[in-house]
N, CA, C and O of each residue as an XYZ file, in Angstrom:
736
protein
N     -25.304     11.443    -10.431
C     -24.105     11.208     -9.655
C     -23.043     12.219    -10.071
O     -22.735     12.266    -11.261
N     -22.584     12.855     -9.382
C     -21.352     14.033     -9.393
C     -20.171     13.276     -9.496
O     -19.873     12.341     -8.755
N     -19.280     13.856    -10.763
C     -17.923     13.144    -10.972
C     -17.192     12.956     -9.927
O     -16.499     11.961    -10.141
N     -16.967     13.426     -8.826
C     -16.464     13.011     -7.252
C     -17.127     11.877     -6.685
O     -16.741     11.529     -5.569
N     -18.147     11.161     -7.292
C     -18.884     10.094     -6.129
C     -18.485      8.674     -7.239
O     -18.391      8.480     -8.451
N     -18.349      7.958     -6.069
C     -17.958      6.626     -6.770
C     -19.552      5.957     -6.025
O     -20.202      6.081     -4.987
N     -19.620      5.121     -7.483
C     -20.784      4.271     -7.373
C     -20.841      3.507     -5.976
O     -19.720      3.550     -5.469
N     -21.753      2.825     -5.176
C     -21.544      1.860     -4.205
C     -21.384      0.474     -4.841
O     -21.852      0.129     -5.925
N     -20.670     -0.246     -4.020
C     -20.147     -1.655     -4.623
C     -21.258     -2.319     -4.631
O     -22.070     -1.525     -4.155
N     -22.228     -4.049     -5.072
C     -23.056     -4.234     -4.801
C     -22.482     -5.225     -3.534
O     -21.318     -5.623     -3.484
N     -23.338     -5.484     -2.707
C     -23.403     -6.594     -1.773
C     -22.486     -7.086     -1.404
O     -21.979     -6.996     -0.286
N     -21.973     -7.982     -2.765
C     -21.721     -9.202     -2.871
C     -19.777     -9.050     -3.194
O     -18.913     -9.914     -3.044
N     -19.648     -7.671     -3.647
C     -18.481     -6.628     -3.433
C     -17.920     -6.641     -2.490
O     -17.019     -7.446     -2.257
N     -18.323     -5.723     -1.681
C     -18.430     -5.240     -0.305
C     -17.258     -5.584      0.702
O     -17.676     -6.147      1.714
N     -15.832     -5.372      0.665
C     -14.986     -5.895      1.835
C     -14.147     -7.107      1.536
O     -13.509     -7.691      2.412
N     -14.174     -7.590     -0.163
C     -13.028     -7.632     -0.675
C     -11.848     -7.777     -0.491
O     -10.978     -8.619     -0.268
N     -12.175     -5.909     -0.760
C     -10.532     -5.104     -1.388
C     -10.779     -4.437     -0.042
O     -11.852     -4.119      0.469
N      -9.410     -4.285      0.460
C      -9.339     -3.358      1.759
C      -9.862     -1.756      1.471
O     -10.134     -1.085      2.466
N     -10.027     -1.045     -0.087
C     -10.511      0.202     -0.190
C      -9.372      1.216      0.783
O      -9.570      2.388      1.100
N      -8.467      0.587      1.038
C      -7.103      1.556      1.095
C      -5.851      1.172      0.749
O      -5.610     -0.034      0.701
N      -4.891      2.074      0.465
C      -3.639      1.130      0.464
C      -2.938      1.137      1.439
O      -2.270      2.018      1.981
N      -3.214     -0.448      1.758
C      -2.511     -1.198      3.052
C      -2.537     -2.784      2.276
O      -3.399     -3.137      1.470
N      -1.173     -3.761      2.820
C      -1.222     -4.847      2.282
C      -2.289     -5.877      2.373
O      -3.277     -5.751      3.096
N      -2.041     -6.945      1.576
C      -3.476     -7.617      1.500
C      -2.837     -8.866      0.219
O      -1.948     -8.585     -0.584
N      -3.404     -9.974      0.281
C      -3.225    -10.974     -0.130
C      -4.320    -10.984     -0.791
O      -5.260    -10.255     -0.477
N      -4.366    -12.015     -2.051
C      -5.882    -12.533     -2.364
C      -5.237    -14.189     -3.454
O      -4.387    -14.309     -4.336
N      -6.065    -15.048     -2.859
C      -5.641    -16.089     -3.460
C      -6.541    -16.320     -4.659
O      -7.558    -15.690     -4.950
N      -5.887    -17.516     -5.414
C      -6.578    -17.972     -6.867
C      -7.973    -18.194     -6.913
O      -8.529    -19.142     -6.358
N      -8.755    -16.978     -7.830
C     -10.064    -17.231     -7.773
C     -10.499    -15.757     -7.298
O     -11.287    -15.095     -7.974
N      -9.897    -15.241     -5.999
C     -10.561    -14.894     -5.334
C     -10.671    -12.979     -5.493
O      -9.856    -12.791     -6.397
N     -10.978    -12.197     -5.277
C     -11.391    -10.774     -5.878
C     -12.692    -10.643     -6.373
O     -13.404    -11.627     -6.571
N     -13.221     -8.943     -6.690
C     -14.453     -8.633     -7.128
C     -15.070     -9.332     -8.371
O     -15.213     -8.601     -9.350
N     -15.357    -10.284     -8.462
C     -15.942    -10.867     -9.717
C     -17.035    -10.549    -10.200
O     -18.008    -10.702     -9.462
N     -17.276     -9.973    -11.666
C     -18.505    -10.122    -12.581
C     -18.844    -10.812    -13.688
O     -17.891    -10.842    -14.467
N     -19.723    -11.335    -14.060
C     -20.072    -12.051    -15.478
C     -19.883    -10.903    -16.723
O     -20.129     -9.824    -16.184
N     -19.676    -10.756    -17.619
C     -19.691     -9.776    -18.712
C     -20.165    -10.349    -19.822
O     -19.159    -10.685    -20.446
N     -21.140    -10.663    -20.447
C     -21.584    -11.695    -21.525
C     -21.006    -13.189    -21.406
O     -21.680    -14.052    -20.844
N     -19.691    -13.486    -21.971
C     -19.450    -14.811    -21.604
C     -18.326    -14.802    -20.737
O     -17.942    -15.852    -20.223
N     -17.799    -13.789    -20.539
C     -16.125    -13.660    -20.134
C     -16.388    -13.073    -18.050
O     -17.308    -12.377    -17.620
N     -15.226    -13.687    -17.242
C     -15.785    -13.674    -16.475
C     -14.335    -12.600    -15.868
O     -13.153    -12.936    -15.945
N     -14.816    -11.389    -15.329
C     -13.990    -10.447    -14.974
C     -13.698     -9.930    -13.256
O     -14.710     -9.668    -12.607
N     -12.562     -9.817    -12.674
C     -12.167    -10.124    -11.574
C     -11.367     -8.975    -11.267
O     -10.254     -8.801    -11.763
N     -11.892     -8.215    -10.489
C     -10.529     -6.539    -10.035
C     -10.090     -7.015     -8.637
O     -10.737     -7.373     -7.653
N      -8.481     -6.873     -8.938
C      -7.538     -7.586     -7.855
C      -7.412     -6.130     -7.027
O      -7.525     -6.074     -5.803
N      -7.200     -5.147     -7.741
C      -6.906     -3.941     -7.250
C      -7.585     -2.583     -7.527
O      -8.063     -2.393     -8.645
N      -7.652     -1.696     -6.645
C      -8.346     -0.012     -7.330
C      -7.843      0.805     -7.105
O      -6.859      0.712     -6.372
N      -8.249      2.030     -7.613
C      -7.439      3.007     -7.155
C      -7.587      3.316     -5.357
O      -6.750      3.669     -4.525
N      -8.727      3.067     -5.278
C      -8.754      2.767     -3.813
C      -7.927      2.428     -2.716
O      -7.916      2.958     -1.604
N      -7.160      1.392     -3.181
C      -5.670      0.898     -2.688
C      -4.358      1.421     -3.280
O      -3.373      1.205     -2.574
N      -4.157      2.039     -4.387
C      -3.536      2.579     -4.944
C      -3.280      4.129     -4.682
O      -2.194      4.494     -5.134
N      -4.088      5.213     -4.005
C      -4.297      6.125     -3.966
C      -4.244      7.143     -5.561
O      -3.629      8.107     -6.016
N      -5.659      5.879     -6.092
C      -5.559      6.902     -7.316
C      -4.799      6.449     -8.095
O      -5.294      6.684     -9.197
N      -3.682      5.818     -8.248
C      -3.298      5.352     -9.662
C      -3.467      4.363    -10.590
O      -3.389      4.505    -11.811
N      -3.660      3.537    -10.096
C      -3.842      2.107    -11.420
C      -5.434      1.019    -11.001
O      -6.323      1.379    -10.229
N      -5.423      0.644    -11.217
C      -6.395     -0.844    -11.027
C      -5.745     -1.811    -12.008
O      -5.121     -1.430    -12.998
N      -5.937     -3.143    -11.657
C      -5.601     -4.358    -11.771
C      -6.913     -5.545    -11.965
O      -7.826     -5.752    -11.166
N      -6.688     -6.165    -13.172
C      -8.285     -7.104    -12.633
C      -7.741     -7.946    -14.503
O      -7.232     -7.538    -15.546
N      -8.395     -9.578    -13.818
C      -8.002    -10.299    -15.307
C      -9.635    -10.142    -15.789
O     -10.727     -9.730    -15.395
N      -9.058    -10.690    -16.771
C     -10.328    -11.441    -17.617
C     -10.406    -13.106    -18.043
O      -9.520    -13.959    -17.983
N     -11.237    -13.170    -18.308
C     -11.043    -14.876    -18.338
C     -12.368    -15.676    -19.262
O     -13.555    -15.658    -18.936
N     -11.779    -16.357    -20.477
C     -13.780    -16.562    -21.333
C     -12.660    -17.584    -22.487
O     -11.479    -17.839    -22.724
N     -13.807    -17.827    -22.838
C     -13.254    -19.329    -24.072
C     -13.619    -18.701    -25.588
O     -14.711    -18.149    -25.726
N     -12.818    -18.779    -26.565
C     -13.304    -17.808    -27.944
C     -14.500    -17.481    -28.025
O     -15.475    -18.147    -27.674
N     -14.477    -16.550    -28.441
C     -16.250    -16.116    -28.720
C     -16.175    -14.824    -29.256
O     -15.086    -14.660    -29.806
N     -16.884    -13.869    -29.312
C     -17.142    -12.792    -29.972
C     -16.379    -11.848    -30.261
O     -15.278    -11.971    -29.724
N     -16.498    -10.932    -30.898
C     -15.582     -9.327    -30.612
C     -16.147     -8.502    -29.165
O     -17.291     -8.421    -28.717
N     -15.444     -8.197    -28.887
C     -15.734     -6.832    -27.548
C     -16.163     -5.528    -28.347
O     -15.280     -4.899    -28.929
N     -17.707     -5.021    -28.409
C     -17.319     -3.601    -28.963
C     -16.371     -2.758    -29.158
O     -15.747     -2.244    -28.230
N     -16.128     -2.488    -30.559
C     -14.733     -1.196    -30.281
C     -15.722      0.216    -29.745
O     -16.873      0.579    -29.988
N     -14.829      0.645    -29.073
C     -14.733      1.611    -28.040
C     -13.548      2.219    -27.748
O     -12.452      1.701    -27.965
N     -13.798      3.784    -27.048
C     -12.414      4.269    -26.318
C     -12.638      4.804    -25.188
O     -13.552      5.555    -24.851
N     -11.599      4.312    -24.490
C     -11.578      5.184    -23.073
C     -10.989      6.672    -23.276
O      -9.806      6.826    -23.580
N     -11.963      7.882    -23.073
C     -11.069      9.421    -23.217
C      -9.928      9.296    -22.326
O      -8.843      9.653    -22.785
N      -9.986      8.722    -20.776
C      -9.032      9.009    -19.580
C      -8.270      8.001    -19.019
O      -7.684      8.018    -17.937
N      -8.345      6.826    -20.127
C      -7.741      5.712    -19.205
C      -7.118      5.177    -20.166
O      -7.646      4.939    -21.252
N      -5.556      4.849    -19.791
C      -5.016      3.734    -20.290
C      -5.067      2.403    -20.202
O      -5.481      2.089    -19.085
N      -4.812      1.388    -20.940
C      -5.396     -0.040    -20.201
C      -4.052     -0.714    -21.236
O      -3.837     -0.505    -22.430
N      -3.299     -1.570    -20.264
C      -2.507     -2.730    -20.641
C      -3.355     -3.943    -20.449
O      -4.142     -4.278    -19.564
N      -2.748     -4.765    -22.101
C      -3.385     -6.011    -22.021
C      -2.446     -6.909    -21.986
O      -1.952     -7.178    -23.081
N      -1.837     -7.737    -20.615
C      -0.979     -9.184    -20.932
C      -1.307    -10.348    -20.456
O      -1.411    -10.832    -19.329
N      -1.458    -10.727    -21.581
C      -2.142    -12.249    -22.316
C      -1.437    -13.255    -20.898
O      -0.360    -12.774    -20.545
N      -1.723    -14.121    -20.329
C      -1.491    -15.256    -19.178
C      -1.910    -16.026    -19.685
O      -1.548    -16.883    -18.879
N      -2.384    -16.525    -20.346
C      -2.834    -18.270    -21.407
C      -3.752    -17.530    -22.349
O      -4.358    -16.472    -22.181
N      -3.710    -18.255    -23.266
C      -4.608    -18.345    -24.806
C      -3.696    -17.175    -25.929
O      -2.537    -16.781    -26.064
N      -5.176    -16.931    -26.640
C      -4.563    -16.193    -27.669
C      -5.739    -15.203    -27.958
O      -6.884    -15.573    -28.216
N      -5.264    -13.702    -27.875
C      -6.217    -12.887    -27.660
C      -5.948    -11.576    -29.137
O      -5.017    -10.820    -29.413
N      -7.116    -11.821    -29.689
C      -7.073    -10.457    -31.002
C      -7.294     -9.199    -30.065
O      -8.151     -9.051    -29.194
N      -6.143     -8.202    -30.536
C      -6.455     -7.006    -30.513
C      -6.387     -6.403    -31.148
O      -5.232     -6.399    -31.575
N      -7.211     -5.465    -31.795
C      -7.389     -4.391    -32.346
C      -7.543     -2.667    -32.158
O      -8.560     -2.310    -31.563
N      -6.735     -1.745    -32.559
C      -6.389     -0.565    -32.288
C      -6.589      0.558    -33.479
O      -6.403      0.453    -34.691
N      -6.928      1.398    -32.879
C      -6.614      3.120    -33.517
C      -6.647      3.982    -32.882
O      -7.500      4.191    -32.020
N      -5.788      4.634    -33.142
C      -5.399      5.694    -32.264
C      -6.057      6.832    -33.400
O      -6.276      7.808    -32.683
N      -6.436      7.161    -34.655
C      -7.288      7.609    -35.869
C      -5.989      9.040    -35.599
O      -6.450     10.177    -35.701
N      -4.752      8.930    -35.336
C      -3.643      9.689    -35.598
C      -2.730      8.979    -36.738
O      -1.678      9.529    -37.064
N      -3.191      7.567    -37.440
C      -1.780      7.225    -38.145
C      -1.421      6.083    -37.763
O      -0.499      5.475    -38.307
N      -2.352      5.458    -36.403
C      -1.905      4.155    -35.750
C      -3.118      3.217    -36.149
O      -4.257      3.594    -35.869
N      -2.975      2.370    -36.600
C      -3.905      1.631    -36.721
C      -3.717      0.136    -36.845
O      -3.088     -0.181    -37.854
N      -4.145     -0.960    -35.992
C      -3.314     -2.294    -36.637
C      -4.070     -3.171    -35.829
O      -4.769     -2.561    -35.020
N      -4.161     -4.390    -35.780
C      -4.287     -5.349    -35.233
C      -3.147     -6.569    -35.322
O      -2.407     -6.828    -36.271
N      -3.257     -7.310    -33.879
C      -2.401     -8.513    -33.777
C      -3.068     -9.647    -32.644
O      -3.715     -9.346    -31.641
N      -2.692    -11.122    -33.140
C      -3.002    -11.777    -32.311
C      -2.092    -11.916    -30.800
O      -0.976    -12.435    -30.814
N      -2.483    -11.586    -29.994
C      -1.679    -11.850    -28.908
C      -1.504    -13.169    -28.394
O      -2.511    -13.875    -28.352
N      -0.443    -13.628    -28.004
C      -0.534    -14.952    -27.489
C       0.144    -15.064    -26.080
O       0.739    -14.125    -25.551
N      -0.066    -16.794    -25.309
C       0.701    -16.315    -23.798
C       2.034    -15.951    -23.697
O       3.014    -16.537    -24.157
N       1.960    -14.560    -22.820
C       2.876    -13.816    -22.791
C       3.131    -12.506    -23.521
O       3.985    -11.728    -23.094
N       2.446    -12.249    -24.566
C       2.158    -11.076    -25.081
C       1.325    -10.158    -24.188
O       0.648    -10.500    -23.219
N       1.564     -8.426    -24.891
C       1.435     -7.662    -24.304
C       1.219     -6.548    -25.272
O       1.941     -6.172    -26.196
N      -0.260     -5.979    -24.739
C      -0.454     -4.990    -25.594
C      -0.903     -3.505    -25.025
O      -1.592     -3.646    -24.014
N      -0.738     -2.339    -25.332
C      -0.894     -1.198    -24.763
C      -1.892     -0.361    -25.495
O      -1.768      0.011    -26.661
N      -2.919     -0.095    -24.678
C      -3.881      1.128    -25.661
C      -3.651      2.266    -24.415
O      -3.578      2.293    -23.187
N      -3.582      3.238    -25.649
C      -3.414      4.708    -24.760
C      -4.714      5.273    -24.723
O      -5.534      4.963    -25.587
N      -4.911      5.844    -24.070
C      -6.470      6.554    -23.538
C      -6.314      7.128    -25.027
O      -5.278      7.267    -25.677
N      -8.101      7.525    -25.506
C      -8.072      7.958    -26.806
C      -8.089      7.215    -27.795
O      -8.304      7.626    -28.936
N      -7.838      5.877    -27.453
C      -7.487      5.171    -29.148
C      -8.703      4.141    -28.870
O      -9.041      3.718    -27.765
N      -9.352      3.795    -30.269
C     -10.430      3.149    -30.439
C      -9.752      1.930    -30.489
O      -8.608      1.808    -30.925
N     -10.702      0.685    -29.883
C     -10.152     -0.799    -29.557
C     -11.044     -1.474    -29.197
O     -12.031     -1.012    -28.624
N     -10.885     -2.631    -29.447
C     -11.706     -3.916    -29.598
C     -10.660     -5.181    -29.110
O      -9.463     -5.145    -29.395
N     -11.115     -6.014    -28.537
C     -10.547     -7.266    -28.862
C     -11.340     -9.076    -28.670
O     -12.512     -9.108    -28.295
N     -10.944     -9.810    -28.822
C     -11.756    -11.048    -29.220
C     -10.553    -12.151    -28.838
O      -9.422    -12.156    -29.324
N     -11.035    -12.991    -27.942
C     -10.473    -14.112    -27.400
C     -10.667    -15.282    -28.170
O     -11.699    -15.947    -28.070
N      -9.331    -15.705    -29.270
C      -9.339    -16.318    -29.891
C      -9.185    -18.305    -29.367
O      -9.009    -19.244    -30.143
N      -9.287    -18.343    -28.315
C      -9.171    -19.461    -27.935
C      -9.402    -19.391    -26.256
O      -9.665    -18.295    -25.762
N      -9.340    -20.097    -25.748
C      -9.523    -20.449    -24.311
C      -8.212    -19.354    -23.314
O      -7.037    -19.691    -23.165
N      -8.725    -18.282    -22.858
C      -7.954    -17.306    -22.354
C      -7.766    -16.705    -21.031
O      -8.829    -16.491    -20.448
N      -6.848    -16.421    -20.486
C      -6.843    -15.252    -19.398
C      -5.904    -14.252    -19.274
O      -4.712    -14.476    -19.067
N      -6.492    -12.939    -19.413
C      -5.858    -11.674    -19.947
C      -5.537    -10.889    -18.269
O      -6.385    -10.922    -17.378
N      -4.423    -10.345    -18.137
C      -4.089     -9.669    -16.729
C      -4.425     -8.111    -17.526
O      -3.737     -7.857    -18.515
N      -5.060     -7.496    -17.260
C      -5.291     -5.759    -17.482
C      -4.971     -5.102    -16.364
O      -5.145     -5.459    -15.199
N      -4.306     -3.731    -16.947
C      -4.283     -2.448    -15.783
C      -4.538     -1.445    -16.605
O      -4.241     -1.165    -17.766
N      -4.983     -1.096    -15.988
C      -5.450      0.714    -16.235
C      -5.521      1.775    -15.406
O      -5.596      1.596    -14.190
N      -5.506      3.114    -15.994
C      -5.620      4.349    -14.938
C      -6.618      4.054    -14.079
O      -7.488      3.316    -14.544
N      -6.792      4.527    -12.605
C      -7.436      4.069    -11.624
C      -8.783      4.633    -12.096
O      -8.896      5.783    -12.520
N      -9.847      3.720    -11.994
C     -10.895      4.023    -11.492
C     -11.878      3.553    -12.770
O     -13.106      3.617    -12.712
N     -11.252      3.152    -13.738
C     -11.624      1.880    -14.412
C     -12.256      0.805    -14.192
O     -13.407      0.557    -14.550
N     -11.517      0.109    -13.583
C     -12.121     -1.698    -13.622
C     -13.319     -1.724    -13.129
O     -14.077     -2.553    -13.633
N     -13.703     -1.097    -12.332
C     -15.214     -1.181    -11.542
C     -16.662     -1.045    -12.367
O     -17.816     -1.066    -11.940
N     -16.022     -0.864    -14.015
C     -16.982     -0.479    -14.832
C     -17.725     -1.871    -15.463
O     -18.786     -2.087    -16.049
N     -16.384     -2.830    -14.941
C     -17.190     -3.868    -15.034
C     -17.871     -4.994    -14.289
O     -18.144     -6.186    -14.435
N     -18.008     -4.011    -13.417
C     -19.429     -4.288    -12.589
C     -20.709     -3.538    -13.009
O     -21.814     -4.079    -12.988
N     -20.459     -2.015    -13.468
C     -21.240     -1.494    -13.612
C     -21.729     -2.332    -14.914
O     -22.959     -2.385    -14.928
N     -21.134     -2.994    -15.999
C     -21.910     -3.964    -17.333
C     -22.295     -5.165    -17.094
O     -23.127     -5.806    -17.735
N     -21.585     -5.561    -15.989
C     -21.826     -7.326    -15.361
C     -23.204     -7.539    -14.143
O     -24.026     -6.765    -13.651
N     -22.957     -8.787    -14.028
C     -23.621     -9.444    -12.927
C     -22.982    -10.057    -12.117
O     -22.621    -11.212    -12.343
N     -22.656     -9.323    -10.820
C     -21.958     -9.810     -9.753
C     -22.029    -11.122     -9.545
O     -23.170    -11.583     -9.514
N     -21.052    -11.931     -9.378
C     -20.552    -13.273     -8.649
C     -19.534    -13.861     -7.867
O     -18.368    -13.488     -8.001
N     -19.897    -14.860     -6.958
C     -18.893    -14.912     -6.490
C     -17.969    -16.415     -6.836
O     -17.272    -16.954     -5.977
N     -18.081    -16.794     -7.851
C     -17.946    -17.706     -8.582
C     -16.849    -17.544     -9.607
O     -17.082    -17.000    -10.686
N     -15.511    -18.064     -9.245
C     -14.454    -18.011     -9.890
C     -14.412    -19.444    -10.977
O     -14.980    -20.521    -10.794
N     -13.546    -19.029    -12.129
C     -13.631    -19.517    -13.436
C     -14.294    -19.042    -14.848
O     -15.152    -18.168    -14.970
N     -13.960    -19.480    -15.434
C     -14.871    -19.296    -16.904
C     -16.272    -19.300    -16.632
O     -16.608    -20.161    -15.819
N     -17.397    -18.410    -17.189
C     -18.785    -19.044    -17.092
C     -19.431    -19.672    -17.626
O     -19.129    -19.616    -18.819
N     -20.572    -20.586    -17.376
C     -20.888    -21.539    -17.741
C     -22.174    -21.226    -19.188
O     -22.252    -20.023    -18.938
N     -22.794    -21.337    -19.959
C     -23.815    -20.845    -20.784
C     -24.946    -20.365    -19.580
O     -25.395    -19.245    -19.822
N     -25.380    -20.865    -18.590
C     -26.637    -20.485    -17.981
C     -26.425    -19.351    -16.844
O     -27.320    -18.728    -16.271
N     -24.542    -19.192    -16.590
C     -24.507    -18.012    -16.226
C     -23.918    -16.616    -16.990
O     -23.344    -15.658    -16.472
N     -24.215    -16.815    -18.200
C     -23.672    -15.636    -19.139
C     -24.881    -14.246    -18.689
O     -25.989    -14.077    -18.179
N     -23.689    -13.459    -19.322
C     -25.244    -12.297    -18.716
C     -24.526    -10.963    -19.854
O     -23.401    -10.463    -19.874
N     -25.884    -10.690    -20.800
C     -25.665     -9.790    -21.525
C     -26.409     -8.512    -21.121
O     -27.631     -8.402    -21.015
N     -25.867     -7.953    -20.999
C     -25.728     -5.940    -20.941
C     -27.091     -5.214    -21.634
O     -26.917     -5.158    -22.852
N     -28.237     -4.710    -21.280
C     -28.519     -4.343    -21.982
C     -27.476     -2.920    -22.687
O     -26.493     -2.599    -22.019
N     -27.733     -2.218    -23.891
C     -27.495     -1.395    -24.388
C     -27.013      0.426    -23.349
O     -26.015      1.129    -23.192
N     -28.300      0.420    -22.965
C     -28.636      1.243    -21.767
C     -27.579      1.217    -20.839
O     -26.661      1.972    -20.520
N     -28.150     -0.299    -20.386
C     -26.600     -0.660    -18.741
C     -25.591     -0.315    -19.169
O     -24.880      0.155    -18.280
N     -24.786     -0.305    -20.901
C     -23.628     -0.229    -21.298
C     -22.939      0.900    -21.182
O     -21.754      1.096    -20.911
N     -24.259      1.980    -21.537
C     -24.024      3.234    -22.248
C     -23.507      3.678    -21.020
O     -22.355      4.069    -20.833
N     -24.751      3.572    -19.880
C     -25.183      4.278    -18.108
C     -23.500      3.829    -17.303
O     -22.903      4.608    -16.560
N     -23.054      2.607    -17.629
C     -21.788      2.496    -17.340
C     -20.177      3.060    -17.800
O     -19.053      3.228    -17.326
N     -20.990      3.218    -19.127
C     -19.980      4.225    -19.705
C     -19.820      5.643    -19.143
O     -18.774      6.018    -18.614
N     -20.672      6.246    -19.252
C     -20.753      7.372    -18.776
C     -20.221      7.787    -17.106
O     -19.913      8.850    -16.567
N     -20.301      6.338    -16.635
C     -19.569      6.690    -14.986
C     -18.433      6.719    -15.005
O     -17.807      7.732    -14.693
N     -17.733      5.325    -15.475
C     -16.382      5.067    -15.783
C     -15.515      5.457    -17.045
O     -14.365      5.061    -17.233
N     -16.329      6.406    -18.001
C     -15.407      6.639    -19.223
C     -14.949      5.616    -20.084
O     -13.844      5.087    -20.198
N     -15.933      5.461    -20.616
C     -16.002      3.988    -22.086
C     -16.794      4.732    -23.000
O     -17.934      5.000    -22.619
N     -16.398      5.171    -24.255
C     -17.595      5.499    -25.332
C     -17.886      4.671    -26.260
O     -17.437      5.097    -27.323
N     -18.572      3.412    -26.417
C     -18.809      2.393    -27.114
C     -18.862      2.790    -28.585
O     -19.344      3.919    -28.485
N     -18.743      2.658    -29.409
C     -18.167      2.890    -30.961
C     -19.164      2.033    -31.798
O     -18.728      1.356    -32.729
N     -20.631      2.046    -31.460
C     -21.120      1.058    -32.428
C     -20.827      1.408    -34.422
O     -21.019      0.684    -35.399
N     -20.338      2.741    -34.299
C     -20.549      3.265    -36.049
C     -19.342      2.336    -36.639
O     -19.365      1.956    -37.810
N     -18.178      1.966    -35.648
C     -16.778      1.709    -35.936
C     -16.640      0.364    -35.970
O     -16.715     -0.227    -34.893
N     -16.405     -0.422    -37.228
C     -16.560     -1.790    -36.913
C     -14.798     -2.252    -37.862
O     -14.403     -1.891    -38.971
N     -14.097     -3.207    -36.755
C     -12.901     -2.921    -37.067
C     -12.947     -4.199    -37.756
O     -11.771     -4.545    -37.872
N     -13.931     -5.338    -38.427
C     -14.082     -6.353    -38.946
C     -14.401     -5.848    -40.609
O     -14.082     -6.530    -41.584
N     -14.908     -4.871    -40.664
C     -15.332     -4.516    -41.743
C     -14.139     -3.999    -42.541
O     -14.376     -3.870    -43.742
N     -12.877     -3.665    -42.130
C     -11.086     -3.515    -43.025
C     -10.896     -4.515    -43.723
O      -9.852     -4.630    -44.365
């Protein structure tokens, strides 16, 4: 795939998001939804509608694991917390380095470049934006649904390694397995 081609949506995608910017409503629940291991991820917006600048999409999962640390080279991504309490963890490997628990209403910023992780310390839903052309990557790690809420154990769906990497490489994620920000 040539850095000019955007993946096709699957199916179940498909007509959404208007894929221009023109107005558009979307009620509770409703947007591109994927499963991501346990956490269930939803893009309200793309650059598509944006012409190129941002995407929009929550997250939503009950405590559970760390998120691989990883960095995006080209994308910025804001994280603000809408219920629970969400660990984040950061380096920018310039001098920045820290972690904090976020809670509702907190707000956290990683700049493209900086290695990050985070872990949903309780029952959560995180609003993210990032440089356009992001969020769709998590479709490329998920399993499409159209099933709004938290997921249930029998619909969790883990990534192989491969799917992670193959998604990285479209959307710009370099997964950091050497970097483990538990081990400080």
């Amino acid at each position: 795939m040539s850095p000019n081609e955007t993946p096709a949506l699957a199916p179940l995608h498909a007509g959404i998001l208007p894929g221009e910017p023109k107005p558009f409503y979307l009620d509770d629940g409703e947007g591109e939804k994927s499963v991501v291991f346990d956490t269930l991820f939803t893009i309200l917006l793309t650059g598509d509608e944006t012409d190129g600048q941002y995407d929009v999409f929550s997250c939503e999962g009950n405590a559970g694991d760390i998120i691989p640390a990883h960095i995006h080279p080209f994308t910025h991504e804001i994280f603000f917390i809408m219920e629970g309490a969400v660990h984040l963890w950061m380096d920018d490997e310039q001098g920045f380095k820290d972690d904090k628990v976020l809670t509702t209403g907190g707000f956290g910023y990683v700049p493209k470049g900086t290695i990050h992780a985070f872990r949903m310390e309780a029952t959560s839903k995180i609003m993210g934006v990032s440089s356009a052309g992001f969020a769709r990557f998590f479709h490329g790690i998920g399993r499409p649904t159209d099933k709004p809420g938290i997921p249930t154990p029998e619909e969790f769906y883990i990534p192989s390694f491969d799917q992670m990497k193959a998604a990285g490489e479209i959307y710009g994620t370099v997964f950091r397995p050497d970097y483990d920000f538990l081990d400080d």
